[in-house]
C-alpha positions in Angstrom: 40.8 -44.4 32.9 41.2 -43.6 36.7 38.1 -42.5 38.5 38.7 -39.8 40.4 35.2 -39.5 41.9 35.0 -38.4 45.7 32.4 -40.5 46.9 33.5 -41.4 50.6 36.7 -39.5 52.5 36.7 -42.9 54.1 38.6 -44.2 50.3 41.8 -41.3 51.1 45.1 -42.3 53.1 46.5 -39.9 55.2 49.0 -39.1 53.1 46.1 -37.8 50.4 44.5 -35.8 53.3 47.2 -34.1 54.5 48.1 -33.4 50.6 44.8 -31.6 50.1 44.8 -29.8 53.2 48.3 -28.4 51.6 46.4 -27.7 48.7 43.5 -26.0 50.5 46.2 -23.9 52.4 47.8 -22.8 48.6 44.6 -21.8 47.7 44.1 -19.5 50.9 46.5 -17.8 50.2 45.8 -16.8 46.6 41.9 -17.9 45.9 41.8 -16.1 42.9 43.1 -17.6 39.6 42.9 -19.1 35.8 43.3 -22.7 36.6 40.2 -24.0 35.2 39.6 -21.3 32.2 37.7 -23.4 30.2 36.4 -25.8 32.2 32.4 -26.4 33.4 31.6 -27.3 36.6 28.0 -28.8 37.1 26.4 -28.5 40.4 23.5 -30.6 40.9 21.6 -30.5 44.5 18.3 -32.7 44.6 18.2 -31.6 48.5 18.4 -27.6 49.9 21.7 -26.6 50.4 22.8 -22.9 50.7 26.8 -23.6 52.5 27.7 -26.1 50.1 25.9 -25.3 46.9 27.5 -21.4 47.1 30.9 -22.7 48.3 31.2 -25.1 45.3 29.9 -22.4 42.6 32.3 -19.8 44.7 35.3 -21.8 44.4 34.6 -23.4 40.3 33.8 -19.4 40.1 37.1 -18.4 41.5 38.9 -21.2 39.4 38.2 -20.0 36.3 35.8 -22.5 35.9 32.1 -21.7 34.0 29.1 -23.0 36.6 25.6 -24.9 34.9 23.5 -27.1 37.0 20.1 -26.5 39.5 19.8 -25.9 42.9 15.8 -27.2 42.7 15.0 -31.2 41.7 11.4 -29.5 40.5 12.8 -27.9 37.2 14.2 -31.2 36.1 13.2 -33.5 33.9 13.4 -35.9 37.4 9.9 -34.8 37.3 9.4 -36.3 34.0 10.0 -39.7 35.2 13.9 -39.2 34.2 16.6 -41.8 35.9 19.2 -40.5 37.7 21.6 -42.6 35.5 20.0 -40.3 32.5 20.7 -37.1 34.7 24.1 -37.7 35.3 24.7 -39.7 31.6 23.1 -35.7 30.4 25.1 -33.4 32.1 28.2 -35.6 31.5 28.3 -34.1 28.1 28.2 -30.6 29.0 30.4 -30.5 32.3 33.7 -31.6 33.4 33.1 -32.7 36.6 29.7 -33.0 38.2 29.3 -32.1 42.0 26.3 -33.7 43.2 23.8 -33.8 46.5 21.1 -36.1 46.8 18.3 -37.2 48.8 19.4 -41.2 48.6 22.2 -43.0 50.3 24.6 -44.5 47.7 23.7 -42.2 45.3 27.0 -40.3 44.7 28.4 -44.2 44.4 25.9 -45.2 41.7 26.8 -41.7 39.9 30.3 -42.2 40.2 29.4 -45.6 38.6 27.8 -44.5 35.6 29.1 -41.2 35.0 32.4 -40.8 32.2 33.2 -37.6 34.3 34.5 -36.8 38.0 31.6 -37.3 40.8 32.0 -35.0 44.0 29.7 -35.8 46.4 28.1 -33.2 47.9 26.2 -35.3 50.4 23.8 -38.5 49.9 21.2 -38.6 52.8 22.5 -38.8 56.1 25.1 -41.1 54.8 28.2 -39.2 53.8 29.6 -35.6 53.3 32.8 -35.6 52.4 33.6 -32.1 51.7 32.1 -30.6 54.8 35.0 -33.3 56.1 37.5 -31.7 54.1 36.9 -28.6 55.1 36.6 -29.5 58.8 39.7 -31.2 58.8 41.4 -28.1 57.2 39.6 -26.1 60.3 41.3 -28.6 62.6 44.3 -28.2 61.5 44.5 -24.6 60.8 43.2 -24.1 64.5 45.1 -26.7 66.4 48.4 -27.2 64.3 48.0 -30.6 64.1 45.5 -33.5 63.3 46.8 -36.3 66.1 46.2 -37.3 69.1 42.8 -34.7 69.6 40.3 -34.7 71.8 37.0 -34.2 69.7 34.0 -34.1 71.4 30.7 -34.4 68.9 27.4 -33.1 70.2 23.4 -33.6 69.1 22.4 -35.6 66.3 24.9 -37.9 65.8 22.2 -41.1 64.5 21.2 -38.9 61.4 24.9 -36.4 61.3 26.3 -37.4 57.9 29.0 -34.9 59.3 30.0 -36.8 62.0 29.9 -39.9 60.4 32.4 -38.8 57.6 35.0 -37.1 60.3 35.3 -40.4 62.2 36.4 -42.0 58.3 38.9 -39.2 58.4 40.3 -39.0 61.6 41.1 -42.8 62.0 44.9 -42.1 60.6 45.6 -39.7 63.4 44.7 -41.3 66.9 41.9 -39.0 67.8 39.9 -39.5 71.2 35.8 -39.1 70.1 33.4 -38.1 72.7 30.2 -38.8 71.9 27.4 -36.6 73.2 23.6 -37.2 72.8 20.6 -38.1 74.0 19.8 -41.5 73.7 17.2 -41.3 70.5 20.0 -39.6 68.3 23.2 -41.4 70.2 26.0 -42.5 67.5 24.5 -46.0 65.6 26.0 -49.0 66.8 27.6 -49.4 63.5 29.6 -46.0 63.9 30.4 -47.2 66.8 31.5 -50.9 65.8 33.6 -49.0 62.9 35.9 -47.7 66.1 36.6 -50.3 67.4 37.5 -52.1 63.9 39.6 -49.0 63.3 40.8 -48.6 67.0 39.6 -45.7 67.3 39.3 -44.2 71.0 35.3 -43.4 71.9 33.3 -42.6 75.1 30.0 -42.1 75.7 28.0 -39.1 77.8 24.9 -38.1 77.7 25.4 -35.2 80.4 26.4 -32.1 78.7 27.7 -29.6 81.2 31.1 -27.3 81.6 32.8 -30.2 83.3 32.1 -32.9 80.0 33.4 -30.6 77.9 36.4 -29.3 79.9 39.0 -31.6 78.0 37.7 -30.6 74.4 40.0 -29.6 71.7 37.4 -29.6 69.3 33.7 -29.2 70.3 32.1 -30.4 66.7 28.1 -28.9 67.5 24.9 -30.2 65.1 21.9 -29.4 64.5 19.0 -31.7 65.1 17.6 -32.4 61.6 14.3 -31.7 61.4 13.9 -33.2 57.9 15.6 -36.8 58.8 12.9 -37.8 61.2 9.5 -39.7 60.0 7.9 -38.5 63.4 7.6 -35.4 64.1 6.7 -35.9 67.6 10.3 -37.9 68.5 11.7 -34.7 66.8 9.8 -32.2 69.5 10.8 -34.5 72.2 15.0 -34.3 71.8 15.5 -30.8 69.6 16.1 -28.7 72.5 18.5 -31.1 74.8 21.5 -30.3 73.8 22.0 -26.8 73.7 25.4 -24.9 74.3 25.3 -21.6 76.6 27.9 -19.4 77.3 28.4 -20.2 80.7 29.3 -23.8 79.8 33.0 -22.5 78.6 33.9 -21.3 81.9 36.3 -24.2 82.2 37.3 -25.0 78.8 40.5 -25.5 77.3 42.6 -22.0 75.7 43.1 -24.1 72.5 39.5 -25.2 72.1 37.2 -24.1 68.9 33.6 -24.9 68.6 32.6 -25.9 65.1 29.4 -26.6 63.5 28.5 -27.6 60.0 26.0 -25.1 59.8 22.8 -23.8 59.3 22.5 -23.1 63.3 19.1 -22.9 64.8 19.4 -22.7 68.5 22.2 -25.2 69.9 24.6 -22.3 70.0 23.4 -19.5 72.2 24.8 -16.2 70.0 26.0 -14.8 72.8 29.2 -17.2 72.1 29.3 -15.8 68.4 31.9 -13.2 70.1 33.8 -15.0 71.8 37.6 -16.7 71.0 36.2 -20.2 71.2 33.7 -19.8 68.3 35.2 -21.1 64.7 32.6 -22.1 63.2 31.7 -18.8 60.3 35.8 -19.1 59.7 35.1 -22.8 59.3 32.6 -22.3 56.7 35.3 -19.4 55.2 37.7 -22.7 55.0 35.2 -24.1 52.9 36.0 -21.8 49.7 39.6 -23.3 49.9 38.7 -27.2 50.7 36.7 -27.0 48.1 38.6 -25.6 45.2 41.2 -28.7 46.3 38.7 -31.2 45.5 37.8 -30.0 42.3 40.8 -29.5 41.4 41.9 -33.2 42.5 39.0 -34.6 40.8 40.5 -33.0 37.6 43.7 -34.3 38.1 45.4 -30.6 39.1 48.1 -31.6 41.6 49.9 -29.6 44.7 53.0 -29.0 42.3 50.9 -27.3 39.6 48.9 -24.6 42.5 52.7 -23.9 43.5 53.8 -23.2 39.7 50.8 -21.5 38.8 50.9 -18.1 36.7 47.4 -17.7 36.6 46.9 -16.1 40.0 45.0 -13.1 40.6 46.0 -10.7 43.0 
């Protein structure tokens, strides 16, 4: 049987991205329907979330789709001693497809390993987010009309970003220009970096971040720096506040150019900016609801012709 687990955006072709941000733009314009009456949708997050975890349950909700799982690792039988194979082996024979955050790098691969149902993952460590990606891509294109040939500039924590890490996996099929912005201690891992240049992918390097760095932006893709990714607390103190973006920073920036950010915010976008045309990033998170009822959907096997011939909608 094919798995259809979404473990890494890095395993699509362009041809399946551009096929779900079709799919994402269906479901825009009619969110509501029957598709999956019948089906379970299990979410499991062993790490906070409040974006993802609501999106997911929002768009299975929206679906049709019934919604079991935890949103707290502490009311598990985890804490029992229980193996994440016996988690996932568990809920296999309640749900139909099993979106999953976790704590652990390669954990969403070893679920999608074990696991007789689909695997979404819903972001392992700071190694990969895929939906976020999905969503951000849909953003991209939505805002800019196209996906080639952009200049994205990422800003903050781009050593720890799963984010950022999972849009440069995306964007290799459409000739993007990355600008890498961040202080040295949270600068984009060689590896990342190394992956570019395998991929020939554009990249440059600043660590100024200033009106004129950012003039050229298409997309200015903002993070926060993760407090919870850092073993010392003191290296955390000494680079959260570097990178922050004010308002009179966009003095000379581009008509076309949105700011986006993954969300939660804490202080690297002044609110002052909330207001103005540039900002994207709440209607980003909006795009979220309709990336993410085209993954599901995917994982189940529910393809762009069957949204376009569906009589389940509800207006």
């Amino acid at each position: 049987m094919e798995n259809r687990s979404l473990v890494t955006i890095a395993e699509h072709s362009r041809e399946k991205l551009e096929h779900l941000i079709q799919m994402a733009s269906e479901f825009e314009k009619f969110p509501n329907r029957k598709l999956l009456d019948g089906r379970v949708v299990a979410t499991l997050f062993f790490e906070p979330s409040t974006r993802t975890r609501l999106s997911f349950e929002t768009a299975a909700s929206r679906l049709g789709a019934r919604v079991i799982g935890f949103a707290d690792p502490k009311v598990t039988s985890g804490t029992k001693g229980e193996t994440l194979k016996d988690t996932i082996m568990m809920v296999s024979n309640y749900a139909d497809i099993i979106v999953m955050r976790h704590y652990l790098e390669g954990a969403a691969r070893y679920a999608s390993e074990v696991s007789p149902v689909p695997i979404i993952n819903a972001g392992d460590g700071a190694n990969q987010h895929p939906s976020q990606t999905m969503l951000d891509l849909y953003s991209i294109w939505k805002t800019q009309g196209t996906l080639d040939n952009l200049q994205i500039y990422l800003v903050g924590d781009l050593k720890y970003g799963r984010t950022v890490h999972s849009l440069l996996t995306a964007m290799r099929h459409f000739h993007p220009t990355f600008h890498f912005i961040a202080p040295q201690e949270l600068a984009m891992p060689e590896t990342w970096k190394q992956y570019c240049r395998d991929n020939n992918i554009d990249f440059v390097e600043h660590q100024d971040f200033n009106e004129d760095t950012i003039a050229g932006a298409d997309i200015l893709y903002m993070t926060r720096v993760q407090k919870e990714r850092f073993a010392d607390i003191s290296e955390y103190e000494r680079v959260k506040d570097r990178y922050l973006l004010k308002l009179d920073m966009l003095a000379k920036a581009k008509e076309n150019m949105k700011i986006l950010h993954p969300l939660p915010r804490v202080n690297e976008i002044e609110y002052s900016i909330d207001d103005e045309p540039h900002a994207y990033y709440f209607e980003q998170a909006r795009n979220g609801l309709f990336a993410r009822e085209a993954l599901i959907c995917d994982a189940l096997g529910i393809t762009l012709d069957d949204i376009r011939n569906d009589k389940t909608i509800i207006l």
